[in-house]
PADREN-406594 format. One record per residue (C-alpha): residue in one letter; x, y, z. Coordinates in steps of 0.05 Angstrom, whole numbers, padded with zeros to 5 digits, always signed. Example, Ala and Ser with C-alpha at 12.3 -4.5 7.8 and 13.67 -1.06 7.14 Angstrom:
<marvos>
A+00246-00090+00156S+00273-00021+00143
</marvos>
This chain:
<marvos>
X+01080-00457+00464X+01039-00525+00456X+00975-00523+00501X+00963-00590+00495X+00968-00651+00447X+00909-00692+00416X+00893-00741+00372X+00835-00705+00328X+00815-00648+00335X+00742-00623+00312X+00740-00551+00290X+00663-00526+00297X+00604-00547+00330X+00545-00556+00287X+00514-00621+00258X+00587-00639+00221X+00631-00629+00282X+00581-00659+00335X+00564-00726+00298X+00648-00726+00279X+00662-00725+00353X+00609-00784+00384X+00634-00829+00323X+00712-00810+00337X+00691-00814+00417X+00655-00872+00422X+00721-00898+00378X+00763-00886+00442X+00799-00825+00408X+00788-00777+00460X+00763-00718+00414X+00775-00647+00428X+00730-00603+00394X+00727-00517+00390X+00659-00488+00380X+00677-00432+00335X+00648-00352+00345X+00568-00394+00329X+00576-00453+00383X+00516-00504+00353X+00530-00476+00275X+00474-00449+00236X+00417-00491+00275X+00422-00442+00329X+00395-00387+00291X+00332-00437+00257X+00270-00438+00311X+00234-00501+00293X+00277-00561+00250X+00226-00610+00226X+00269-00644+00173X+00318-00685+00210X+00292-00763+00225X+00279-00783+00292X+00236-00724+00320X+00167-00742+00302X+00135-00660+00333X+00207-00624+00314X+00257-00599+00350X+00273-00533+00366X+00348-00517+00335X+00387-00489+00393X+00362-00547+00433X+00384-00595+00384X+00448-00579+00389X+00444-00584+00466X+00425-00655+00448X+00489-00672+00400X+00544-00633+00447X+00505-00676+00510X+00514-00741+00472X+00585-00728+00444X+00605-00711+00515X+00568-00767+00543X+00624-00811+00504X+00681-00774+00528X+00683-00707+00475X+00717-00645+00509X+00685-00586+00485X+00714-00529+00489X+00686-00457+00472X+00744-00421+00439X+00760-00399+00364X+00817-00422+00327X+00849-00364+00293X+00903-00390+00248X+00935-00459+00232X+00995-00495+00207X+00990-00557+00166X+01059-00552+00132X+01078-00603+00181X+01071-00659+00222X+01036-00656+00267X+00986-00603+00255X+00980-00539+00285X+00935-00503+00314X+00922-00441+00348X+00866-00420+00393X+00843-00345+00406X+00915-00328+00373X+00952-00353+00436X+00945-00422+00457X+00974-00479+00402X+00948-00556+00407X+00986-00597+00366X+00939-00651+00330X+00950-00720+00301X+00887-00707+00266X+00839-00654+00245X+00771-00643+00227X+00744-00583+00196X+00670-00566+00209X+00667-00500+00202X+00609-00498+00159X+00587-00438+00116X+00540-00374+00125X+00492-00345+00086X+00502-00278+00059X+00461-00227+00070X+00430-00159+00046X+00459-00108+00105X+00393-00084+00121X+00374-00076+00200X+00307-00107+00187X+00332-00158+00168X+00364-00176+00235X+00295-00153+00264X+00257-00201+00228X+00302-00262+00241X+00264-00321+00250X+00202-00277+00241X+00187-00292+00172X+00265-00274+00148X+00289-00342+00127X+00361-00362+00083X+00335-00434+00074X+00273-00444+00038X+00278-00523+00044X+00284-00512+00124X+00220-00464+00132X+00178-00464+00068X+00134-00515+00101X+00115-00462+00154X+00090-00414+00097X+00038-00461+00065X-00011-00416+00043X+00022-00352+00046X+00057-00305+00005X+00124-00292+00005X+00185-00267-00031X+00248-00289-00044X+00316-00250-00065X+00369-00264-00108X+00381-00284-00192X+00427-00344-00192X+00400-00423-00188X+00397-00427-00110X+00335-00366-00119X+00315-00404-00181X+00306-00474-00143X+00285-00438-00078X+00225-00399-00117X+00200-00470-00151X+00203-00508-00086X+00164-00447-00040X+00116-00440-00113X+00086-00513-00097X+00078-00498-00018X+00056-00423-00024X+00005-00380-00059X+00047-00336-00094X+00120-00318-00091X+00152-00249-00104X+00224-00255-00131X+00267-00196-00128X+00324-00198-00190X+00374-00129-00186X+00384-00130-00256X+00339-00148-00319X+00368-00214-00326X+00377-00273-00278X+00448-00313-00275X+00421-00373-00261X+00414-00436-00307X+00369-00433-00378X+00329-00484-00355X+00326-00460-00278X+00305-00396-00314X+00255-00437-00362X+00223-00467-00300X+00218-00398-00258X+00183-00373-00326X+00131-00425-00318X+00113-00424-00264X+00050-00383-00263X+00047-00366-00191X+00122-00334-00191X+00129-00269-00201X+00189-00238-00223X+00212-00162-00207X+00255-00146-00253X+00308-00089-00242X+00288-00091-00174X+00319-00082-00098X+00284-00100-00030X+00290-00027+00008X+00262-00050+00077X+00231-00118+00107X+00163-00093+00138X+00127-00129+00198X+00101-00119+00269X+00098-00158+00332X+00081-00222+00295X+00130-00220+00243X+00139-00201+00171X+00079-00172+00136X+00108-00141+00076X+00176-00120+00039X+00186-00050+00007X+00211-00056-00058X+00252-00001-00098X+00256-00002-00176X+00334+00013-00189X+00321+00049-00260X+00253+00095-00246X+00275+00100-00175X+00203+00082-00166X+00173+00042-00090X+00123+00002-00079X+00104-00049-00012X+00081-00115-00040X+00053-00162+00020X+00085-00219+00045X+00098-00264+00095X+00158-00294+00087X+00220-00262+00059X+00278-00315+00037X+00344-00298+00021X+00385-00334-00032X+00438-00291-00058X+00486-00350-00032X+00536-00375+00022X+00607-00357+00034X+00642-00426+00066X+00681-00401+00132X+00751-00422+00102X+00785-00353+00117X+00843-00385+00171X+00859-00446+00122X+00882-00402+00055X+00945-00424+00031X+00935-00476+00073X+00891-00534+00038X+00854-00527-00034X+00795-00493-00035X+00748-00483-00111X+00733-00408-00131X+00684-00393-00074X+00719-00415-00016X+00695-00480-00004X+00745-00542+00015X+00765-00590-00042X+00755-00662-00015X+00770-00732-00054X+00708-00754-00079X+00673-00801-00046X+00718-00785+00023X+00724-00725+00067X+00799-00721+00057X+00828-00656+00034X+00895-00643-00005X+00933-00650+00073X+00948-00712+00105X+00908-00723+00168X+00860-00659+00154X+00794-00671+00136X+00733-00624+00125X+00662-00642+00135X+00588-00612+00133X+00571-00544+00091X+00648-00525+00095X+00654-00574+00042X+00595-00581+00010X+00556-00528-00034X+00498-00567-00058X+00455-00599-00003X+00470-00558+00056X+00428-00591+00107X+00435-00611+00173X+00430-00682+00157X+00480-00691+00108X+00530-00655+00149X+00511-00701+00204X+00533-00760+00150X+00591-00731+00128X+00613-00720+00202X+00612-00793+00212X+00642-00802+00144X+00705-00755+00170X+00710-00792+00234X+00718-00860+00203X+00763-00829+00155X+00811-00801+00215X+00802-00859+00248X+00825-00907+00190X+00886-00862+00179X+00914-00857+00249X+00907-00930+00253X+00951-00925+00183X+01001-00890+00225X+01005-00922+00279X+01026-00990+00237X+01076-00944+00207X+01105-00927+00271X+01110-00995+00291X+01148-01013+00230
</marvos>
């Protein structure tokens, strides 16, 4: 049963999917957008953002997305809070279906879905959110200057996270589970010179340790000797890597090896007609609020140049 039609339709609610919607609204397109399970994305769950131009003192990250839904209501957005659970792009027009009852039939879509970090599966690590537990070096190293800290994980995100938080802090701890790291030779090479990076090798993190004021240490368990020790930190950063929240579009549009959405270079247009995907759902290398923002407005021109395509088409 359709619920309702529309002429794009924005699918998440962070960066990606708010700046999509004020472009494609203020374009008289009358976007509809879903939040997802996370309304506001990933931001929500970041304290302070002091990155992203524009906010001289920062901006605290749930509030900024308040900001973007205000504006892209302000120009007409309806924003609804509601996850879509399956969709159809076999045909046209797409399909899609809400809380696995309600389908809106779309001229247009835009994916914004975005991607989350993956994480150990240890409660203190929930505990210590935003306390000193970090998956983003780039977004809170600055607010360890000074410290010590420790990040997790062998492959070149851990690699480049370690180098960038080794010229901000005084030393950083990284935890690799085997004796070998996967990441690049010459991510490796740089890790391996940097004197003020310390590599445990062979090595698990068996509890995040802290008080009232956050993180103050990480308990680390040697997976051969079966040996602990608590080394004092902190900061704790994850980096064992994202997993893109493509699930629902499977067999649906192309995705590479690890789930993220194949777009033609240098567009935001995916292997469908009239679907496009935009911010960290489609992008495995920057993942940052402010090039999700761009690519956003990159999708809504996009949708907007092809439903004015159409439109000629139906009037020939």
């Amino acid at each position: 049963m359709i619920m309702e039609k529309v002429k794009v339709l924005i699918i998440g609610s962070g960066p990606a999917g708010y700046t999509a919607a004020i472009y494609a609204a203020r374009a008289g397109l009358s976007p509809v957008l879903f939040t997802g399970g996370q309304p506001g994305g990933q931001l929500t769950t970041t304290n302070d953002v002091e990155n992203f131009p524009g906010y001289p003192d920062g901006i605290n990250g749930p509030q900024m997305m308040m900001d973007l839904q205000k504006q892209a209501e302000r120009f007409g957005t309806k924003v609804n809070f509601g996850l879509v659970t399956s969709v159809n792009f076999s045909s046209y027009p797409l399909q899609v279906t809400i809380d696995e009852k309600d389908v809106v039939e779309a001229e247009s879509v835009i994916i914004a879905t975005g991607a989350s970090a993956k994480y150990l599966g240890i409660p203190s690590e929930e505990k210590y959110a935003n306390k000193g537990v970090s998956a983003c070096a780039v977004c809170d190293g600055y607010f360890y200057r000074g410290k010590e800290v420790a990040v997790v994980g062998a492959g070149d995100s851990a690699a480049e996270e370690s180098t960038y938080l080794s010229k901000l802090c005084t030393k950083v701890h990284l935890i690799v589970r085997r004796d070998e790291m996967r990441a690049s030779k010459i991510m490796q090479q740089r890790v391996l010179n940097t004197p003020n990076i310390e590599i445990h090798w062979n090595t698990e993190t068996d509890e995040i340790l802290g008080d009232d004021k956050g993180v103050n240490g990480v308990r680390l368990v040697n997976n051969k000797t079966g040996a602990k020790k608590v080394v004092p930190v902190q900061g704790f950063f994850l980096a064992i890597g994202h997993k893109p929240n493509t699930d629902i579009f499977k067999g649906q549009l192309e995705m590479d090896d690890a789930g993220y959405l194949k777009v033609v270079p240098g567009s935001t247009r995916t292997n469908v007609e009239g679907v496009f995907a935009v911010g960290d759902v489609s992008d495995k290398v920057y993942r940052q609020a402010i090039t999700a923002a761009g690519s956003g407005c990159m999708g809504a021109l996009d949708a907007e140049k092809f439903l004015a395509a159409k439109e000629m088409e139906l009037a020939h």
